[in-house]
Backbone as CSV, one residue per row, in Angstrom:
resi,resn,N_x,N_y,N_z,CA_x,CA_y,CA_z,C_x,C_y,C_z
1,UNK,19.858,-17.186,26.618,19.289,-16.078,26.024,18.890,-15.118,27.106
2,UNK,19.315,-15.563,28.056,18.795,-13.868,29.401,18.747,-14.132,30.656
3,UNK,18.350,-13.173,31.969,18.871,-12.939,33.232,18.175,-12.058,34.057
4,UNK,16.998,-11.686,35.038,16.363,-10.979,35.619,14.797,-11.275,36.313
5,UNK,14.080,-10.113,37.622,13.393,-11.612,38.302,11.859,-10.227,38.298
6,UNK,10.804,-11.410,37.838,9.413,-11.025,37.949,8.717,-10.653,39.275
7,UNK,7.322,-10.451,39.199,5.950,-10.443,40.037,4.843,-9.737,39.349
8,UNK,4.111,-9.391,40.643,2.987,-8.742,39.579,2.628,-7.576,40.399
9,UNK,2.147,-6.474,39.567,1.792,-5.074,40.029,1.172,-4.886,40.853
10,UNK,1.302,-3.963,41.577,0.240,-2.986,42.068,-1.327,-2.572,41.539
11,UNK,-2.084,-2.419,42.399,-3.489,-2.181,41.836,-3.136,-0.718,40.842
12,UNK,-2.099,0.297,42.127,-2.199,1.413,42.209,-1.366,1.330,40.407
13,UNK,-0.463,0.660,40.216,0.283,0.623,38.879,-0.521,0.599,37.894
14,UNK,-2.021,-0.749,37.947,-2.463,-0.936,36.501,-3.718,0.624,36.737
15,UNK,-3.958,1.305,36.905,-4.487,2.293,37.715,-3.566,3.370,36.248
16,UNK,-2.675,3.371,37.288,-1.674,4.477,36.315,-1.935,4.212,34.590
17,UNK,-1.537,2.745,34.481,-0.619,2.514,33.008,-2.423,2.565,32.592
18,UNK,-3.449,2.360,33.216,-4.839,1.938,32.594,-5.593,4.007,32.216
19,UNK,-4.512,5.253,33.235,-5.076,6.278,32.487,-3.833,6.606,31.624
20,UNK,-2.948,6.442,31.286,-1.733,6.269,30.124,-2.637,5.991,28.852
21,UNK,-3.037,4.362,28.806,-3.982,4.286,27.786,-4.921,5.287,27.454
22,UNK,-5.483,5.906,28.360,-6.418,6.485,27.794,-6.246,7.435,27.505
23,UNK,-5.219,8.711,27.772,-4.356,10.172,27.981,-3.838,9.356,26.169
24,UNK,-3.430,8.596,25.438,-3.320,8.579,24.020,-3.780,8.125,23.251
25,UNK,-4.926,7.871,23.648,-6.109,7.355,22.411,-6.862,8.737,21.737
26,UNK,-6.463,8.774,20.669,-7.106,9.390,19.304,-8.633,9.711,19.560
27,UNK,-9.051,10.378,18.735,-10.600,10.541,18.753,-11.334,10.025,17.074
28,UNK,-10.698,8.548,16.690,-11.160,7.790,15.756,-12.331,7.288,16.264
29,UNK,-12.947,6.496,15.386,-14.776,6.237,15.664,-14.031,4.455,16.391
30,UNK,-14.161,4.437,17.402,-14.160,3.381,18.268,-15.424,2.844,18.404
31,UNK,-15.476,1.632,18.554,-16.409,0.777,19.165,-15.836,-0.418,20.111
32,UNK,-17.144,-0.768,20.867,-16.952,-1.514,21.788,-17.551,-2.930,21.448
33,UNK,-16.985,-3.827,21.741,-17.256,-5.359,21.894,-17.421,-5.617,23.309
34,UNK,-18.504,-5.823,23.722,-18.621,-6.476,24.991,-18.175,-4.900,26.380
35,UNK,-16.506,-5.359,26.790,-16.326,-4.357,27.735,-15.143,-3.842,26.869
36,UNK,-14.684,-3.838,25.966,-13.331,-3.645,25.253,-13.653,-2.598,24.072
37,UNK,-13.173,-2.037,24.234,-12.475,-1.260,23.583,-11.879,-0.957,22.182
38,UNK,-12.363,-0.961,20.976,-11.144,-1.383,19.463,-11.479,-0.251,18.887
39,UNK,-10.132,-0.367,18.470,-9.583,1.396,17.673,-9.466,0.837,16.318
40,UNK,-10.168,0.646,15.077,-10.351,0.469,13.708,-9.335,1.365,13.142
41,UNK,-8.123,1.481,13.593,-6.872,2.008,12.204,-6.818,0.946,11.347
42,UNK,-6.633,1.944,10.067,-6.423,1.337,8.967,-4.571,0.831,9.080
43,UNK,-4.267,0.372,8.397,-2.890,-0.203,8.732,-1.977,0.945,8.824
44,UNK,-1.606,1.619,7.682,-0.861,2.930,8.141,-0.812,3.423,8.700
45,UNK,-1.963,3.711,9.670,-2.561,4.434,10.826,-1.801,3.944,12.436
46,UNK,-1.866,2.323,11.867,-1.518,1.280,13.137,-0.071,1.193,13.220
47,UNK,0.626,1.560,12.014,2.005,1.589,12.203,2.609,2.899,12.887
48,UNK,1.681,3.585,12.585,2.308,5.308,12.580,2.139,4.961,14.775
49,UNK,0.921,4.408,14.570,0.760,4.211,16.217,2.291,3.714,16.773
50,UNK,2.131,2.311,16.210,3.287,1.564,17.003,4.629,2.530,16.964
51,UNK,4.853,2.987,15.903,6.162,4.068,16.409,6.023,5.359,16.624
52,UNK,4.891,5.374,17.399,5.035,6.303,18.420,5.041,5.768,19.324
53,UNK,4.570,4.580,19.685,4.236,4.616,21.245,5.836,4.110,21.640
54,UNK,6.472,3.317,20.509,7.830,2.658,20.693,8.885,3.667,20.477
55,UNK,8.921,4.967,20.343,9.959,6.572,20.132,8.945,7.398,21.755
56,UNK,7.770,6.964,21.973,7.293,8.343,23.173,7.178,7.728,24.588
57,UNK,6.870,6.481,24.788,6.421,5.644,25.900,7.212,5.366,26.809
58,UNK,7.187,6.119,27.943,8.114,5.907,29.297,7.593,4.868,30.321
59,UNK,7.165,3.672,29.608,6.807,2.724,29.984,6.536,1.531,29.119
60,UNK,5.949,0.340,29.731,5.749,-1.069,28.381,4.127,-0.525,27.971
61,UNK,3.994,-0.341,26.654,3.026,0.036,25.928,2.695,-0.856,25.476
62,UNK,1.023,-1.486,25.459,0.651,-2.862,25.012,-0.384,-2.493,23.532
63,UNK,-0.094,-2.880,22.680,-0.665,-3.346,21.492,-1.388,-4.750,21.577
64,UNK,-2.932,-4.805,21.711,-3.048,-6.203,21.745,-3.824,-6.455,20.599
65,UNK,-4.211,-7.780,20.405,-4.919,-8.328,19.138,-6.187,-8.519,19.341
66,UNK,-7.071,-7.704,18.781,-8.698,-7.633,18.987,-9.134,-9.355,18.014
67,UNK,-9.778,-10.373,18.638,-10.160,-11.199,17.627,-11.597,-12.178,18.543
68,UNK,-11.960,-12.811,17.554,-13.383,-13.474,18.213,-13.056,-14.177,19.551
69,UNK,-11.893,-14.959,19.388,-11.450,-15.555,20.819,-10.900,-15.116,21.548
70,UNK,-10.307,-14.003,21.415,-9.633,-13.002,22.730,-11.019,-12.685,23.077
71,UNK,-11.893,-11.609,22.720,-13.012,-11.140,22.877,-13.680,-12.047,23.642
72,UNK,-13.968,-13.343,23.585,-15.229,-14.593,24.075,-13.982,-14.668,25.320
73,UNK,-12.636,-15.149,25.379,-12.289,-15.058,26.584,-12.357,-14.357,27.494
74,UNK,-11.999,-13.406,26.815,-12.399,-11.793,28.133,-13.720,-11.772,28.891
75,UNK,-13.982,-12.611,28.515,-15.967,-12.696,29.041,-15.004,-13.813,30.471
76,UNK,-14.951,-14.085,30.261,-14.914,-15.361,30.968,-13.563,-15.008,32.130
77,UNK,-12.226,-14.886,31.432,-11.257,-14.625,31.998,-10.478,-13.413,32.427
78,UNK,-10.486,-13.005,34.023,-9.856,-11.671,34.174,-8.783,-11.582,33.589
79,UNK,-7.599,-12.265,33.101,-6.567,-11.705,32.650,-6.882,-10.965,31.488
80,UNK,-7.791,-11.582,30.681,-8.046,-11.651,29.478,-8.380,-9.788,29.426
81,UNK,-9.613,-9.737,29.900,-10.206,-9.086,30.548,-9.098,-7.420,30.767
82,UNK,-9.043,-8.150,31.914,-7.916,-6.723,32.377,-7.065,-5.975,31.168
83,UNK,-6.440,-7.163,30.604,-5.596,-7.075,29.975,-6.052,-5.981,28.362
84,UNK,-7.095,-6.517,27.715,-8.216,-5.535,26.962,-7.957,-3.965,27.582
85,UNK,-8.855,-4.178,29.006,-9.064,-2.937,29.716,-8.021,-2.031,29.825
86,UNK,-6.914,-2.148,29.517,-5.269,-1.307,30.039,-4.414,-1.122,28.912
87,UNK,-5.029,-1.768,27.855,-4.218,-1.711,26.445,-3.823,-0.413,25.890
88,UNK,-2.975,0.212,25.319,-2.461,1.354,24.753,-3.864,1.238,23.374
89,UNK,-3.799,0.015,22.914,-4.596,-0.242,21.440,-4.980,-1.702,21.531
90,UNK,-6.058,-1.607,21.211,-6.661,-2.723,20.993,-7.426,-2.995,19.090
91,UNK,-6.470,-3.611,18.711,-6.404,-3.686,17.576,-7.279,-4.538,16.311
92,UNK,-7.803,-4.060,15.198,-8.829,-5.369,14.473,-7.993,-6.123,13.716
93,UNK,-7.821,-7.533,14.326,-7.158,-8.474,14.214,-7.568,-9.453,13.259
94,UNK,-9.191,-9.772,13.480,-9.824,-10.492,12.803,-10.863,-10.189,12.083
95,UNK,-11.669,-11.041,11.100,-12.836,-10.448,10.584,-14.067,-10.359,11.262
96,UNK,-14.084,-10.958,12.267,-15.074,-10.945,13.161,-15.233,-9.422,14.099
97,UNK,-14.091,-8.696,14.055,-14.127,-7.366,14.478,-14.350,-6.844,13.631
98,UNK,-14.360,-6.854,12.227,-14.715,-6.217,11.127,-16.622,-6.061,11.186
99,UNK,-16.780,-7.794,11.484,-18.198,-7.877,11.138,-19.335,-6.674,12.479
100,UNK,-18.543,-6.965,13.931,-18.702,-6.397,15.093,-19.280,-4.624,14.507
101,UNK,-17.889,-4.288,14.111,-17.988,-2.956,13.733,-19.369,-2.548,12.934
102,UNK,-19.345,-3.663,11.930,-20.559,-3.618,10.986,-21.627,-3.196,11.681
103,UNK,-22.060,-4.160,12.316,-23.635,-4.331,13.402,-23.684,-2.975,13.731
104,UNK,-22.831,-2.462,14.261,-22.763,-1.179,14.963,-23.004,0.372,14.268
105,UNK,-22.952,-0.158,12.547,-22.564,1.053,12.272,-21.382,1.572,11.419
106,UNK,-20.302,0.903,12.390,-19.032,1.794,11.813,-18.625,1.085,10.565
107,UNK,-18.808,1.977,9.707,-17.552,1.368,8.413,-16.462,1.615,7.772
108,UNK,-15.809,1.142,6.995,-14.363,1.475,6.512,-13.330,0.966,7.525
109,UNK,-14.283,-0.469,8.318,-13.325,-1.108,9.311,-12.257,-1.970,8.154
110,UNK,-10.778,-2.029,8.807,-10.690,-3.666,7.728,-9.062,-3.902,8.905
111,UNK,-8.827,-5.314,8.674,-8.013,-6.037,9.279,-6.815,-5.985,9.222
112,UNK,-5.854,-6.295,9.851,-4.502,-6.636,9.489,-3.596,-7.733,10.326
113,UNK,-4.289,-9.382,9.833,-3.243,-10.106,10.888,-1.885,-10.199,10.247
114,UNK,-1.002,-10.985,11.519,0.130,-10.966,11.747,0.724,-11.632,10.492
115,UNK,-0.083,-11.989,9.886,1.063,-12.663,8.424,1.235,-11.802,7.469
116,UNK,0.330,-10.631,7.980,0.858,-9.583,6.602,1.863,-8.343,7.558
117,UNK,1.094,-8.331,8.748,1.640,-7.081,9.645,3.192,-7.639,10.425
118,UNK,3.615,-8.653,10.399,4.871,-8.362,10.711,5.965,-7.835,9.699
119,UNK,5.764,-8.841,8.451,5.990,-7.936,7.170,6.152,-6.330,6.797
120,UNK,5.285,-6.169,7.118,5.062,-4.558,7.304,5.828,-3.436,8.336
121,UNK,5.597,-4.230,9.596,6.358,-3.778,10.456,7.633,-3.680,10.917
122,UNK,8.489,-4.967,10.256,10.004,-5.096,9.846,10.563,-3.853,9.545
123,UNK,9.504,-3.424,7.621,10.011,-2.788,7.005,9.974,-1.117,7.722
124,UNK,8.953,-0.712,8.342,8.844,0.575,9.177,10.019,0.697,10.397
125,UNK,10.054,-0.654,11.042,10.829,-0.133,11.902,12.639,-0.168,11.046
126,UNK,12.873,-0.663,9.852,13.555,-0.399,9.163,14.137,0.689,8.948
127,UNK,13.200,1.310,8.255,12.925,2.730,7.531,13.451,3.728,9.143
128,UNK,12.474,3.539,9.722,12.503,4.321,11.267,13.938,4.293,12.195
129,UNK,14.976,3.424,11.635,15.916,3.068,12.777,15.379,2.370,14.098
130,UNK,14.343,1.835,14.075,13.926,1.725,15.430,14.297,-0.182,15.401
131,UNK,14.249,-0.806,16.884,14.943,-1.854,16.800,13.546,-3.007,17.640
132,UNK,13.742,-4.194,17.108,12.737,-5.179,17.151,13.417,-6.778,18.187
133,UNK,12.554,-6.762,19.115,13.264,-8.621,19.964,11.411,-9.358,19.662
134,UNK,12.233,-10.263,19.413,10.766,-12.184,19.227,11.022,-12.440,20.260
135,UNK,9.209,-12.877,21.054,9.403,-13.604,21.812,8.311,-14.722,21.257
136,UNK,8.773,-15.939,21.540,7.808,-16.838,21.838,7.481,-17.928,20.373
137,UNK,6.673,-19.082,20.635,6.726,-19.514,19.135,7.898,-20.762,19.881
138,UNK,7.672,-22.112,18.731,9.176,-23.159,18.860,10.458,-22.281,18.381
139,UNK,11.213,-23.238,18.631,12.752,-22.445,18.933,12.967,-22.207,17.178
140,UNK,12.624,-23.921,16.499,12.670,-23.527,15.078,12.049,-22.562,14.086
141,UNK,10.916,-21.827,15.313,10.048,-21.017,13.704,10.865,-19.781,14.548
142,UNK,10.618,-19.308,15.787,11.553,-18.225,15.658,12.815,-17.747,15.001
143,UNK,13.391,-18.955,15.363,14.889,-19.037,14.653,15.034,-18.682,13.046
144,UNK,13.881,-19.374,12.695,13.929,-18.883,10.941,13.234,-17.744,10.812
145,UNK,11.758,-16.977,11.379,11.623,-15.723,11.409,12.452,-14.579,11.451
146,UNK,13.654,-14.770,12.376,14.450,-14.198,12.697,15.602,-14.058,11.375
147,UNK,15.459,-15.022,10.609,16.282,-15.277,9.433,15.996,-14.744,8.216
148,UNK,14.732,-14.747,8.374,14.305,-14.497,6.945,13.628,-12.683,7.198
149,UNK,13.571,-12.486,8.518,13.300,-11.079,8.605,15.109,-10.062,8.101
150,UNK,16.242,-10.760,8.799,17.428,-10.119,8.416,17.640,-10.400,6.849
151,UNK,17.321,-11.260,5.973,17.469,-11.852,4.860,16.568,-10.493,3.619
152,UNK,15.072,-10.442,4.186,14.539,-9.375,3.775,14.504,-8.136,4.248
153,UNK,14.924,-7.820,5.507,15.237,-6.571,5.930,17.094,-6.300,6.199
154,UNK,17.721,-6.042,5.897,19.064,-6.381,5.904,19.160,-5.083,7.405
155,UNK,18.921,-4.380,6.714,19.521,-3.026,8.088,18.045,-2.840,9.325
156,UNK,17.534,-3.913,9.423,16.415,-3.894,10.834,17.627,-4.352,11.692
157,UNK,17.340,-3.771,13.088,18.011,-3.957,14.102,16.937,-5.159,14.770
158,UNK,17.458,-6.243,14.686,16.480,-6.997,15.455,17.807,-7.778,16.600
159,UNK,17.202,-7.084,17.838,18.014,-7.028,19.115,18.463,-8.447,19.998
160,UNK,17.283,-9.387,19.433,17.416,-10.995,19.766,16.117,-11.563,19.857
161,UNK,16.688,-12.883,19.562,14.829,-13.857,20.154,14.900,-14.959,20.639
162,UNK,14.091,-15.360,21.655,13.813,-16.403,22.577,12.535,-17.071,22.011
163,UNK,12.640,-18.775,22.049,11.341,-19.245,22.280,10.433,-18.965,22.944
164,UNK,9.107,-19.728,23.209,8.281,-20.077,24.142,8.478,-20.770,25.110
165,UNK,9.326,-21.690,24.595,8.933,-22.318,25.956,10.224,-22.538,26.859
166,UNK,9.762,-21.046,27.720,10.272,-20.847,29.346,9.146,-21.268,30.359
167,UNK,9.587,-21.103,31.701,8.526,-21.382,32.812,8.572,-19.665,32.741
168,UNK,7.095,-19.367,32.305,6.291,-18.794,32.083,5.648,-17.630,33.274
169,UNK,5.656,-18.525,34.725,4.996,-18.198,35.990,5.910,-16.950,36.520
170,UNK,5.334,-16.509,37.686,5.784,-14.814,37.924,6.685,-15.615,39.100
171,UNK,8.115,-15.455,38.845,9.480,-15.161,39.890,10.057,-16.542,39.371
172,UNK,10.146,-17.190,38.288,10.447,-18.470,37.820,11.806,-17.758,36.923
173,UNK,12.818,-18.849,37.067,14.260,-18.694,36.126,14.391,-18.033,34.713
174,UNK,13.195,-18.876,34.236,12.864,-18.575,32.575,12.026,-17.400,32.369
175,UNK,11.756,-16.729,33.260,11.020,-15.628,33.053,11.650,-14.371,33.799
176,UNK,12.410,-14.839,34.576,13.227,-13.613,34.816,14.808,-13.362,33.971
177,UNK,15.241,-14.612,32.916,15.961,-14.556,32.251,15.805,-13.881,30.556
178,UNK,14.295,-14.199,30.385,13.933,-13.071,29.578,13.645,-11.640,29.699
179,UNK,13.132,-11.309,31.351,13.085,-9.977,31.340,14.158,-9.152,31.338
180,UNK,15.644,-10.065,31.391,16.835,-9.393,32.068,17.312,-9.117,30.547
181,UNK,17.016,-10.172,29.545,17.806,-9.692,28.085,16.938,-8.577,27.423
182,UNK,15.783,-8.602,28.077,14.951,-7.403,27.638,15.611,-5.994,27.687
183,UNK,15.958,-5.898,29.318,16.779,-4.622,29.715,17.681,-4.704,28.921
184,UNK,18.611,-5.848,28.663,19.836,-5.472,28.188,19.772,-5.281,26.910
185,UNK,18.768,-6.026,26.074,19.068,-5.319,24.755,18.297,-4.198,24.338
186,UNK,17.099,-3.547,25.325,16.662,-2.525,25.025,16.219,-2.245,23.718
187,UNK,14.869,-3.470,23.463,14.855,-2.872,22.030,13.611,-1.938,21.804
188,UNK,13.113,-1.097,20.834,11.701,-0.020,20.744,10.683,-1.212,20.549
189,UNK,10.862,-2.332,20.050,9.288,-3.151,20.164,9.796,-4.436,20.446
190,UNK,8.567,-5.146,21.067,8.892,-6.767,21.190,8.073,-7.014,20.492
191,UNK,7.704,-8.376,19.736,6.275,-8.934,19.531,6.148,-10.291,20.398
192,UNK,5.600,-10.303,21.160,5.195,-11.687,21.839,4.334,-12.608,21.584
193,UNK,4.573,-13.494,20.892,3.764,-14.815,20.799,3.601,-16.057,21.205
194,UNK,3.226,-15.871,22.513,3.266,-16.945,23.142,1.666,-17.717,23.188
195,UNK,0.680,-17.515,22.060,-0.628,-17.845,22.462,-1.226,-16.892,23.320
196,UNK,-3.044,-17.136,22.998,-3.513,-16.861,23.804,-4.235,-17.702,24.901
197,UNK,-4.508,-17.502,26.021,-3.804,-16.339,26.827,-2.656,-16.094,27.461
198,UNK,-1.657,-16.563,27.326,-0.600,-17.206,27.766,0.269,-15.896,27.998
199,UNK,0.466,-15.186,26.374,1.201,-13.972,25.779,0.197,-12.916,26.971
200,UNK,-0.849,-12.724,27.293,-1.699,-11.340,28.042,-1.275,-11.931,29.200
201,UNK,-1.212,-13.130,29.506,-0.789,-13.647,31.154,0.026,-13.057,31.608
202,UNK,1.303,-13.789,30.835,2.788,-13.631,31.453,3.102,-11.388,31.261
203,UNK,2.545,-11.040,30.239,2.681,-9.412,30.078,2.287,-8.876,31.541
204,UNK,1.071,-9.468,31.656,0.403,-8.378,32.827,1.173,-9.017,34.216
205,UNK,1.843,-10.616,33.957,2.257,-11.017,35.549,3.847,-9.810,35.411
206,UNK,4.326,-9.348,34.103,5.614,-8.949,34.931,5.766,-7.577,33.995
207,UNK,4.458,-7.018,33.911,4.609,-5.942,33.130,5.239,-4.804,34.025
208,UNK,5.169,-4.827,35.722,5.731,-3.539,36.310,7.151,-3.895,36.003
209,UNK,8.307,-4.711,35.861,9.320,-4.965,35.431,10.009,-5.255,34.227
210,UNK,8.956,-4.830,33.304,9.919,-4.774,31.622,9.845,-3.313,30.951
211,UNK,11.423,-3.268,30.518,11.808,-2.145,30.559,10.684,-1.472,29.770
212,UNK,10.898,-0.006,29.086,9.431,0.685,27.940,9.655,0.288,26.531
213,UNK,8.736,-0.032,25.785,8.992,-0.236,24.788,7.531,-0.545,24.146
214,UNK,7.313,-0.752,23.033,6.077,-0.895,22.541,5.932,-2.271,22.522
215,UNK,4.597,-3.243,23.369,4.793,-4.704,22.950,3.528,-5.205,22.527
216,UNK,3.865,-6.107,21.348,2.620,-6.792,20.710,2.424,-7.605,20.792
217,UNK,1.142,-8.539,21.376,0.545,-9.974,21.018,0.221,-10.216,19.516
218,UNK,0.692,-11.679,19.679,0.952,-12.072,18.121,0.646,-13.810,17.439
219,UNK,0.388,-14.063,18.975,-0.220,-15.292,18.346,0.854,-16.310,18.124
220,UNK,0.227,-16.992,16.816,1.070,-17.995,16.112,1.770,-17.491,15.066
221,UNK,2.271,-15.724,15.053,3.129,-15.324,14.157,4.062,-15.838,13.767
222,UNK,5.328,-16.673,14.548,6.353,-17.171,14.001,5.637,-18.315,13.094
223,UNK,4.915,-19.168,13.238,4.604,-20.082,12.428,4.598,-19.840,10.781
224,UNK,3.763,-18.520,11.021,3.450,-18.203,9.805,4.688,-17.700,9.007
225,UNK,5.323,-16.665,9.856,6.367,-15.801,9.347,7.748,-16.906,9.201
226,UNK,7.661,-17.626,9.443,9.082,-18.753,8.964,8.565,-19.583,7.963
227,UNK,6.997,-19.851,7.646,7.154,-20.668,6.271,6.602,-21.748,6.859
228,UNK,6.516,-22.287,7.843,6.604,-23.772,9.044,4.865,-23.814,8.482
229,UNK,3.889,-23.013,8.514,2.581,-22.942,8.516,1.932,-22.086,7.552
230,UNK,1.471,-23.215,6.368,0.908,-21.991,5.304,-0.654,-21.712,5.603
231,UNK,-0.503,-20.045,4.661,-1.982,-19.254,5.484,-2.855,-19.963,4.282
232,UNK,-4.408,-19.744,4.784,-5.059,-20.027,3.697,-5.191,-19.017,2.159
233,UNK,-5.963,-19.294,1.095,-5.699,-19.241,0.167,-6.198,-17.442,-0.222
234,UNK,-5.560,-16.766,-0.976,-5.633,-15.519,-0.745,-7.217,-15.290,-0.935
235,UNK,-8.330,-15.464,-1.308,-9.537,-15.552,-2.170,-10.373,-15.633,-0.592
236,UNK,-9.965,-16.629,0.289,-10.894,-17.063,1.222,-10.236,-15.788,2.536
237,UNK,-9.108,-15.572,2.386,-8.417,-14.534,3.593,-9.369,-12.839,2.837
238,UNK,-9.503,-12.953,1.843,-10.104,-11.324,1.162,-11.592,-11.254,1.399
239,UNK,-12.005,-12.779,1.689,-13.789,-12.426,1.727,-14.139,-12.693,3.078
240,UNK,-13.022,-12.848,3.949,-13.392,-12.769,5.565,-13.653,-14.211,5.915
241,UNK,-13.388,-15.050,5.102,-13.067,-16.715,5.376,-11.657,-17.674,6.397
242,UNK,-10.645,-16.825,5.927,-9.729,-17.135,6.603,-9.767,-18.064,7.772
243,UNK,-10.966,-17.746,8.415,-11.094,-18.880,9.876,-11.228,-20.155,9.258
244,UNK,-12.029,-20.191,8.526,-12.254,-21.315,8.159,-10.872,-22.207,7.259
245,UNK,-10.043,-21.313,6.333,-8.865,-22.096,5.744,-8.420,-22.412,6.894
246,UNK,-8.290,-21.610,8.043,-7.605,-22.152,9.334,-7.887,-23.541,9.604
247,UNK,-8.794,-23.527,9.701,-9.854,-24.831,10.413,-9.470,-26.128,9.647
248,UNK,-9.567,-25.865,8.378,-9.393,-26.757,7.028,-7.747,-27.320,7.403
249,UNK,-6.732,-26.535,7.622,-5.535,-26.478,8.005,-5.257,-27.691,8.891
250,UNK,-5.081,-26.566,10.488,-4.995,-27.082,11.838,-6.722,-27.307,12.504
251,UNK,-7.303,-28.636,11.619,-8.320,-29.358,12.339,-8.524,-29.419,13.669
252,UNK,-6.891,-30.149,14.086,-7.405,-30.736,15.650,-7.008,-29.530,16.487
253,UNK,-6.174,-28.316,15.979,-6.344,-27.399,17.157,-7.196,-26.343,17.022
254,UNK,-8.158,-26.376,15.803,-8.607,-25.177,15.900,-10.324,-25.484,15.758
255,UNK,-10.539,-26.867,15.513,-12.050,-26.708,15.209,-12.843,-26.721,16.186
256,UNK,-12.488,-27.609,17.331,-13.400,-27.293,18.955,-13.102,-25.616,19.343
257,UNK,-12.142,-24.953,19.209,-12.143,-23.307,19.237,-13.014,-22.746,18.631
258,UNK,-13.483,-22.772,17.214,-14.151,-22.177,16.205,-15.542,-22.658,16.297
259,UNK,-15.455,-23.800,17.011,-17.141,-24.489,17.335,-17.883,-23.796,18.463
260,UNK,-16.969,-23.504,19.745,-17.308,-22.787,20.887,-17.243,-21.175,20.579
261,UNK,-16.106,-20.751,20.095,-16.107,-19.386,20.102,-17.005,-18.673,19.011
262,UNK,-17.324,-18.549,17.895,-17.827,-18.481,17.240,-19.463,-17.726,17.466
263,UNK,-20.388,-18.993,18.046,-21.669,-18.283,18.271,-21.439,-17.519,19.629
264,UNK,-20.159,-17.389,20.384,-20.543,-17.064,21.506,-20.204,-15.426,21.088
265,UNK,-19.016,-15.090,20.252,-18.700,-14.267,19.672,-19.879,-13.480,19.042
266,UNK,-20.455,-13.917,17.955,-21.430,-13.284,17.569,-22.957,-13.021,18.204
267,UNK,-23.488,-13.986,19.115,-23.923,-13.225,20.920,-23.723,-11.682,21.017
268,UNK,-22.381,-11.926,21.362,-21.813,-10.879,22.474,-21.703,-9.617,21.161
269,UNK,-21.255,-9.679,19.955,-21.439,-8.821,19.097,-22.502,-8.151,18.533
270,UNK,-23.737,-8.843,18.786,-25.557,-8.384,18.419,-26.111,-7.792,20.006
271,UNK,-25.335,-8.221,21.294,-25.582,-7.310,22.185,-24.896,-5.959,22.244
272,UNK,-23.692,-6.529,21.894,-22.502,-4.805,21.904,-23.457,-3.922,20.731
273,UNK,-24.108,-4.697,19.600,-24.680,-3.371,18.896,-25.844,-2.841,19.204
274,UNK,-26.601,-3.526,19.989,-27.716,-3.405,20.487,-27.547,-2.334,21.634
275,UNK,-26.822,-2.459,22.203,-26.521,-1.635,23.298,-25.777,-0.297,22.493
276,UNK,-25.026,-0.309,21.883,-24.683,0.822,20.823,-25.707,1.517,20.456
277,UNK,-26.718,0.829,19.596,-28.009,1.495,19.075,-28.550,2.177,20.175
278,UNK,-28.860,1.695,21.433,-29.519,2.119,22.125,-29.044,3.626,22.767
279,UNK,-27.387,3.574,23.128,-26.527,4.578,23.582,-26.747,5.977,22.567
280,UNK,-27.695,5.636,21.422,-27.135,6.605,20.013,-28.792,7.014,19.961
281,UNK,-29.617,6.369,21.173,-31.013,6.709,21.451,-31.780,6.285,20.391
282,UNK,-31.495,5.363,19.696,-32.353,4.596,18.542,-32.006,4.828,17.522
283,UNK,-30.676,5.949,17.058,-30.787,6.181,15.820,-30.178,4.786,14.998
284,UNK,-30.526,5.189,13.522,-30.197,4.114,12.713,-28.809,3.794,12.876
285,UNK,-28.044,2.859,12.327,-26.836,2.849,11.929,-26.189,3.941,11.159
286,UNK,-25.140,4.570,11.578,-24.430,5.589,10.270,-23.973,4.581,8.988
């Protein structure tokens, strides 16, 4: 599946691509979590984004996924971290950015994960002519994502897809063999799901070398999007439960996550509003 060789940037590069981000951010009511950054588009809003940045961007444009455990990592981990800091969009992924927003003030926040938004995004870049490559995920859920996206999207250009699991590390075979099918198939978006942090790792180790295009972290999207992993029940995903069908789900990988991240998340979310309130000189919440 591919051919071409990594490293990692320049200070002077994430410098550049870090005032890029900021030269196209909107003047929507943003708030901050911690040191980050989240732009509350409503979904239409978030699509209209992604094809622009994937039709205007003379460079790799990062879409990342705003959620309680990206957020609690970024505390902890520079990639994590950086990676937030340089984003084109930093996106509300979860309900816990919903709730964030709350504390703060802002409302008319609301979510859009990847089991409804790749769906969505198929069909736009459909509509748009614009063309789509998978990365990441087992070979089998990509493989059927990939199937059932041509099955329901018949005329999406989806340019190719690779598993996860390559060697991952910056100047390694498997990672310069994906950046090389990148160039060659040149597509307007990737979505990368390789986990977190794995997917913000490997972006920022070889982001001065992949061609422009709009790219998204995505998690355990293929899981979902092939059928391999059902979401929880629509009732508990509408009242901001969802973590928990998770939990109920995938027990052993997700409940020591949801045990740690969780209060540390909502911490760091009663300081981000606290410090908000304070920035707004005491006024109430809008």
């Amino acid at each position: 599946m591919s051919t071409h060789s990594p490293g990692r940037r320049s200070e002077s590069r994430r410098a550049d691509i870090a005032q890029g981000a900021r030269d196209i951010r909107g003047d929507g009511q943003r708030f901050m979590v911690g040191t980050t950054v989240v732009e509350p588009l409503l979904t239409d809003a978030l699509l209209d984004e992604i094809r622009r940045l994937a039709t205007t961007a003379d460079r790799p444009a990062l879409i990342v996924s705003g959620n309680a455990h990206g957020l609690v990592l970024a505390q902890r981990d520079p990639t994590m971290r950086t990676v937030y800091s340089i984003a084109d969009l930093v996106r509300t992924d979860g309900a816990s950015l919903v709730l964030a927003a709350r504390l703060q003030g802002v409302r008319g926040v609301t979510r859009c994960t990847w089991a409804e938004l790749i769906w969505l995004l198929a069909m736009t870049l459909e509509q748009a002519d614009l063309s789509l490559y998978l990365l990441g995920g087992r070979a089998q859920a990509v493989d059927a994502t990939a199937r059932r996206l041509r099955e329901h999207h018949p005329r999406l250009r989806l340019m190719g897809h690779h598993d996860g699991y390559f060697d991952q590390s910056p100047g390694s075979a498997g990672s310069a063999a994906i950046v090389a099918d990148l160039h060659s198939t040149a597509p307007d978006v990737v979505v990368v799901g390789l986990g977190m942090p794995r997917q913000e790792r490997w972006l920022l180790d070889h982001l001065h070398e992949l061609p422009p295009a709009a790219y998204l972290t995505a998690g355990a999207v293929f899981d979902y999007a092939s059928g391999m992993l059902r979401r929880p029940p629509a009732w508990m995903c509408d009242h901001g439960l969802e973590w928990l069908g998770r939990i109920v789900i995938e027990p052993r990988r997700l409940f020591l996550r949801y045990a740690a991240d969780l209060p540390r998340f909502g911490l760091l979310a009663l300081t981000s509003a606290v410090r908000a309130r304070r920035a707004r000189g005491g006024a109430a919440p809008r």
